[in-house]
C-alpha positions as CSV (number, residue, x, y, z in Angstrom):
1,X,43.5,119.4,109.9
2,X,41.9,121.1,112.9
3,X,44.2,122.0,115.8
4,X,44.9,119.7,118.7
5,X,43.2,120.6,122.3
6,X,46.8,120.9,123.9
7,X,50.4,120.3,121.9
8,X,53.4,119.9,122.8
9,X,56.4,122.5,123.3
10,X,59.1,122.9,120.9
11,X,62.4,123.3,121.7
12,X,65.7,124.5,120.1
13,X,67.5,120.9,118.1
14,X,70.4,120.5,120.4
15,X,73.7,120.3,118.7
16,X,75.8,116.8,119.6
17,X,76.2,113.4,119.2
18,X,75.7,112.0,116.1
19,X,71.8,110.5,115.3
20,X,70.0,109.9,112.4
21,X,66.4,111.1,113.9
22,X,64.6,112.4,117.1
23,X,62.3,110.2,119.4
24,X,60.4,111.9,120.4
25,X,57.5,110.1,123.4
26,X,54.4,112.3,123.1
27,X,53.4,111.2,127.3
28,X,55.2,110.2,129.4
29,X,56.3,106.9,130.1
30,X,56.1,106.4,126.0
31,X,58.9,103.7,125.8
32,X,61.8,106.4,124.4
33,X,64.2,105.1,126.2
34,X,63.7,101.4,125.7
35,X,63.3,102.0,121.9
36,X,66.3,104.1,122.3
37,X,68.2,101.4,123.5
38,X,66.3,98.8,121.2
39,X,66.9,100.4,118.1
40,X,70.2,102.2,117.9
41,X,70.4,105.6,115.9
42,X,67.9,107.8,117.3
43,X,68.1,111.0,120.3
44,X,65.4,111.9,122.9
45,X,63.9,114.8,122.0
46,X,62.7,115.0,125.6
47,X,59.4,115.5,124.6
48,X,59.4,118.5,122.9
49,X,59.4,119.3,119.2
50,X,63.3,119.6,118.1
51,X,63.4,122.7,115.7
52,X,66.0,124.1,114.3
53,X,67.4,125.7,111.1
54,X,67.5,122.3,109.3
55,X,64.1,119.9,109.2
56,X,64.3,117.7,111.6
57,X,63.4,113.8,111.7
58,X,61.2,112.7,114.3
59,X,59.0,110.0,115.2
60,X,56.4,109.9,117.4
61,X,56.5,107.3,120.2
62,X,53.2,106.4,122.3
63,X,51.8,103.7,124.5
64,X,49.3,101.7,123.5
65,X,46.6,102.6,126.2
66,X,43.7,104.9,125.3
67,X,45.7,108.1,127.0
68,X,49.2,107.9,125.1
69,X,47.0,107.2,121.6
70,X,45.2,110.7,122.6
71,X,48.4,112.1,123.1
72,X,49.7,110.8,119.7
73,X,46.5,112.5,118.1
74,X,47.4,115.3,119.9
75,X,50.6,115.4,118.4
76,X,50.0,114.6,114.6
77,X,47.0,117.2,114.7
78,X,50.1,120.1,116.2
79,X,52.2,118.5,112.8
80,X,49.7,118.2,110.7
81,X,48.1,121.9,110.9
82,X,51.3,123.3,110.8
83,X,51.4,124.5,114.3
84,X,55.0,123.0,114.4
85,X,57.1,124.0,111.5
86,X,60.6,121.9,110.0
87,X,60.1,118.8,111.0
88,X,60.1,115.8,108.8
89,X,57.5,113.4,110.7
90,X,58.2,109.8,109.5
91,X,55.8,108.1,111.7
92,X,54.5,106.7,115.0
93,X,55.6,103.7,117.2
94,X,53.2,102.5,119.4
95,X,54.1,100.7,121.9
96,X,52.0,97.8,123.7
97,X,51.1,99.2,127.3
98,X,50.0,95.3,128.2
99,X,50.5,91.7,127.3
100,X,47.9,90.1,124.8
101,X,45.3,91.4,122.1
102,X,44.6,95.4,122.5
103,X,40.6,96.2,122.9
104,X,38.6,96.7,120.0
105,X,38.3,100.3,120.9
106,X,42.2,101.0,121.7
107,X,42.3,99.0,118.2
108,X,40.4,101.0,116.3
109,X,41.8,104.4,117.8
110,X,45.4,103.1,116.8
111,X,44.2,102.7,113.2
112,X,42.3,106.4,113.5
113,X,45.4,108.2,114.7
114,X,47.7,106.2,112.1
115,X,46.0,107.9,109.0
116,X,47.5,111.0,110.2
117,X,51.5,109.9,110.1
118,X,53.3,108.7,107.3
119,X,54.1,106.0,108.9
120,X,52.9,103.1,112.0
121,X,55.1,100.9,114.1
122,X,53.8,99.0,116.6
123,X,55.6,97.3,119.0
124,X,54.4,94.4,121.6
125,X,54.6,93.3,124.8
126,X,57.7,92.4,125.3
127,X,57.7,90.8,129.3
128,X,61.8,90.7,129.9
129,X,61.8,94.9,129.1
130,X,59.1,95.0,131.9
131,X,61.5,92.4,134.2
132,X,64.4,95.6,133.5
133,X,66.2,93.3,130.7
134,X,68.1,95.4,128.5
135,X,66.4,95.7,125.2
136,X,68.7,94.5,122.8
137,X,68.7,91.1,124.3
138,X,65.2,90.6,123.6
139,X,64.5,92.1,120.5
140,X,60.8,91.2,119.0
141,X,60.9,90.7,115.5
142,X,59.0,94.2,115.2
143,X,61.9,95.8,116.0
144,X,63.7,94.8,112.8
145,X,61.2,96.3,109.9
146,X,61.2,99.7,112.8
147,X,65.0,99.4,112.4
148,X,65.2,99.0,108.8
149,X,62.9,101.3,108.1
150,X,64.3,104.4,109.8
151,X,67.6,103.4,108.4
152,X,66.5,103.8,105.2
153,X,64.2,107.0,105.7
154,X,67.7,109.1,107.6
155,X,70.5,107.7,105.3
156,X,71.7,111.2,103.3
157,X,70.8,111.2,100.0
């Protein structure tokens, strides 16, 4: 896998409250905090790899526009040729960056990118989040296989 153009900083895993994985929003403006909020379980990372002695969980979180899917390249190219070392990557949520059907070319960049992660979420427009509605009163059913999944990825074996 060839190395990205420019990666993202790592930082020491900070010690705390409990979570089960890191999000961690490879731009910003990503959606961390919403999904955060949306699906319980997870810590900012504040964008920067969270290493420590112990692999760490992460997922990648990126908008949906043709910058924040760069940025997720960016990002699975640093994982992927090892530039970042103890993490556990279990995939990338994409997050819709406008309402309706994504261009054919944002489309087909998501796909790209998605055959470098284990994993792909993808998560629409949801109009109330943009209104400042608190995410878990509208939940799009997307949110529910995102949930389940990561549930079943960080439970202790």
């Amino acid at each position: 896998m060839p190395r990205p153009e420019r990666g993202l900083p790592v930082a020491r895993a900070r010690p705390g409250e409990e979570h089960a994985w890191w999000w961690l929003g490879v731009h910003g403006g990503a959606g961390v905090t919403t999904l955060r909020r949306a699906v319980p379980g997870g810590r900012d990372a504040g964008r920067a790899w969270p290493v420590s002695a112990q692999s760490q969980p992460v997922v990648l979180v990126a908008r949906s526009s043709a910058y924040g899917i760069k940025a997720a390249q960016n990002a699975a190219q640093q994982w992927a040729s090892g530039m970042v070392t103890g993490i556990d990557l279990l995939g990338l949520v994409v997050v819709a960056d406008a309402p309706g059907r994504r261009p054919k070319i944002l489309h087909n960049l998501v796909r790209l990118v998605s055959g470098a992660v284990p994993r792909l979420w993808e998560i629409p427009w949801v109009e109330p989040w943009r209104l400042g509605e608190p995410p878990t009163s509208h939940l799009p059913k997307e949110c529910a296989p995102l949930a389940r999944d990561l549930t079943r990825l960080t439970r202790p074996a």
